[in-house]
N, C-alpha and C positions, 0 to 999 in steps of 0.2 A: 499452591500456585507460586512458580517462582517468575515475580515482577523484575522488570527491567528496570536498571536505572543509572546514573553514575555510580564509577566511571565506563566510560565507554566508549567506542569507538566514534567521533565525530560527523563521520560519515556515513556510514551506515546502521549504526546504531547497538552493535551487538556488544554484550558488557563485557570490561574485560577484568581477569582474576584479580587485579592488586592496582591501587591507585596511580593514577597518570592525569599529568596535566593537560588542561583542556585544549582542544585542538586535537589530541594524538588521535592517528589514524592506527588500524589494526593491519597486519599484516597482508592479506588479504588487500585491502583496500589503499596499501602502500602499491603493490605489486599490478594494482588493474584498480583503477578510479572507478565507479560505475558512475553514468550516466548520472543519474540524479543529485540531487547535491546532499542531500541528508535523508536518515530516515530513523525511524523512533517505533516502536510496538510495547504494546501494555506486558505482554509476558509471553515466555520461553512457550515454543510448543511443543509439549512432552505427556508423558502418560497423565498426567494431574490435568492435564488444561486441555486436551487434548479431546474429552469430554463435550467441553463449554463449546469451542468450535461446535463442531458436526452439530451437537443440535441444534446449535442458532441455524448452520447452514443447511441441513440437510433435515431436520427435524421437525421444520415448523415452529421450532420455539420461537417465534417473533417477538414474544412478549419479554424475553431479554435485551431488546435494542434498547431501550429506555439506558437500565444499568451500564449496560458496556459502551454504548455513545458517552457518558461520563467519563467512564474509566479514561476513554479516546481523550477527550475533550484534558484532563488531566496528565496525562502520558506525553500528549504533543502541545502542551498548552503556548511551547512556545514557538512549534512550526505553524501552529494556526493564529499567532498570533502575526505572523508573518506573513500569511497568505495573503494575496488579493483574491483569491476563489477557491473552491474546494470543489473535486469531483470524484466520482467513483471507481475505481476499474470496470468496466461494461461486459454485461454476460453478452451469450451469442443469442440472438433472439429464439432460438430453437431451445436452448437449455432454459431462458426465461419464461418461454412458454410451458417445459417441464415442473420449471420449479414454481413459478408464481411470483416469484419474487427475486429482486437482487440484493443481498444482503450487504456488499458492501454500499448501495445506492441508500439503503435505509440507515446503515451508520451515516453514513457525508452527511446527509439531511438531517440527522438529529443533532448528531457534534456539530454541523455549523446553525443552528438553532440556539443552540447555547451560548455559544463563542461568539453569535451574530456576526459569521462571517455569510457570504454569498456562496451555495451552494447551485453548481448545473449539472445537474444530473445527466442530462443527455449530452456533456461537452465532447467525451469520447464514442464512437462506434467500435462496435467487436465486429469486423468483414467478415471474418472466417472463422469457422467452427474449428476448434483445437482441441485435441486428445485431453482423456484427461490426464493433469500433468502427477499424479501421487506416485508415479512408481520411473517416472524419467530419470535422466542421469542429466544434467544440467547441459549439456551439450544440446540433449534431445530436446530440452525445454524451450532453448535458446530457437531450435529451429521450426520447432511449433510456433511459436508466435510471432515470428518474423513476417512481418508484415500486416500481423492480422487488427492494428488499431490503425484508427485514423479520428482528425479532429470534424466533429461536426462543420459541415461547409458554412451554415448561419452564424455560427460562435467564432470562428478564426479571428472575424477584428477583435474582438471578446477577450482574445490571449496576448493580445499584443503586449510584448515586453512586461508578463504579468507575471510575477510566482501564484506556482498551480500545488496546489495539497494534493494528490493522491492519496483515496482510503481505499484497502483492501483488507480482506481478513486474516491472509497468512502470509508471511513473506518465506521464503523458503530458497531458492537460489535467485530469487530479485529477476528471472529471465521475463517474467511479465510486465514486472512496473519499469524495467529498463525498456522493453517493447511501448509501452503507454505512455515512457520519458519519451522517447526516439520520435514519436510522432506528434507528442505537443512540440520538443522544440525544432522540429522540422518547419511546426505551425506557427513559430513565431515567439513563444512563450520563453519570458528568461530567466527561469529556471522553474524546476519541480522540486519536491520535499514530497515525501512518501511515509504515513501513519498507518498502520494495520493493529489489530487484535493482536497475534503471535507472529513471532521469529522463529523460526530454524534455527537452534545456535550448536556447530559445532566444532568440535576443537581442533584449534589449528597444528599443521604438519610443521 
C-alpha cells in the first residue's frame, strides 16, 4: 500500500515527487483553489488498496472500521486536531437503506472517538440521489452533485463560524466534498478540512 505523506501538496493533500517547502501548493491547486481549505487521505488508491476500499464499502467488512479509524485518526492527526466537529459525507437514504450502513458515518464516529473530537453524524443531508460517480469525467461529477447536500436545519447555529472535518472514503476528483464544502459554508461554517481512506493521485499535465 502506497501511504501518503510529506511532502505534499498543502491543500489538497496529494504527495508530490521531490521535496518542497511547506505551504507549497501543487499545480492543480495553484491554477483552481478548491473550495475546502485542506485535505489529507491515509493512502494512494490503486490496484494494492484498492481492495481494502470495496470491501469495507461494499462487502460488509465492518469489522475493519476499528483499524482504518486509526490509520484516519493518524493521517489527519493534525486536521482533527483542528476541528471543532467532525462529520460524514451522507448517503442518499435509498442507497442507505441498500446498503445498511454508511461507511464513511462509522469512520467520523470512530476517529472522532479517539481523537475525542465531537462527531454529528446527521450534520449533512444527501437531497438527491446521484449517479454513481466511478466511471464520470469530473465535469459530470461536478454536475451530479450540485446541489444535492444541504446542512441539517437543527445543526446550522451548530456550524457557526466552526471548522467542520469532512470524512469520506475516497477522494477522487473532490467534486463531492466540494459540493458538501459549498453547502456548510453557505451554512455559516468557517472553514472545512476534508480526511478520507484514499486519494486518486494522478500525474500532472
Amino acid at each position: 500500500i502506497a501511504f501518503i505523506g510529506p511532502p505534499q501538496c498543502f491543500c489538497c493533500g496529494r504527495p508530490f515527487g521531490e521535496a518542497a517547502a511547506p505551504g507549497t501548493l501543487c499545480g492543480a491547486c495553484l491554477r483552481r483553489r478548491p473550495l475546502f481549505a485542506r485535505a489529507r487521505a491515509i493512502f494512494r488508491y490503486d490496484e494494492f488498496s484498492k481492495g481494502i476500499v470495496i470491501a469495507f464499502k461494499h462487502g460488509d467488512r465492518t469489522d475493519m472500521a476499528p483499524a482504518l479509524a486509526r490509520w484516519l485518526a493518524r493521517a489527519g492527526a493534525e486536521l482533527i486536531e483542528d476541528a471543532d466537529l467532525i462529520a460524514p459525507v451522507p448517503l442518499h437514504w435509498t442507497r442507505l437503506f441498500g446498503r445498511r450502513f454508511n461507511q464513511a458515518a462509522m469512520l467520523a464516529t470512530r476517529a472522532g472517538r479517539i481523537a475525542g473530537r465531537p462527531v454529528v453524524p446527521d450534520l449533512l443531508e444527501r437531497r438527491k440521489r446521484t449517479p454513481p460517480q466511478g466511471r464520470s469525467s469530473r465535469d459530470q461529477r461536478r454536475r451530479n452533485v450540485a446541489g444535492a447536500f444541504a446542512v441539517a436545519r437543527h445543526h446550522r447555529a451548530r456550524i457557526a463560524d466552526k471548522r467542520v472535518l469532512l470524512i469520506d472514503d475516497v477522494l477522487t476528483t473532490g467534486a463531492t466534498v466540494e459540493a458538501c464544502t459549498r453547502a456548510l459554508l453557505g451554512a455559516g461554517a468557517g472553514a472545512v478540512d476534508v480526511l478520507t481512506l484514499a486519494m486518486v493521485v494522478r500525474a500532472e499535465r
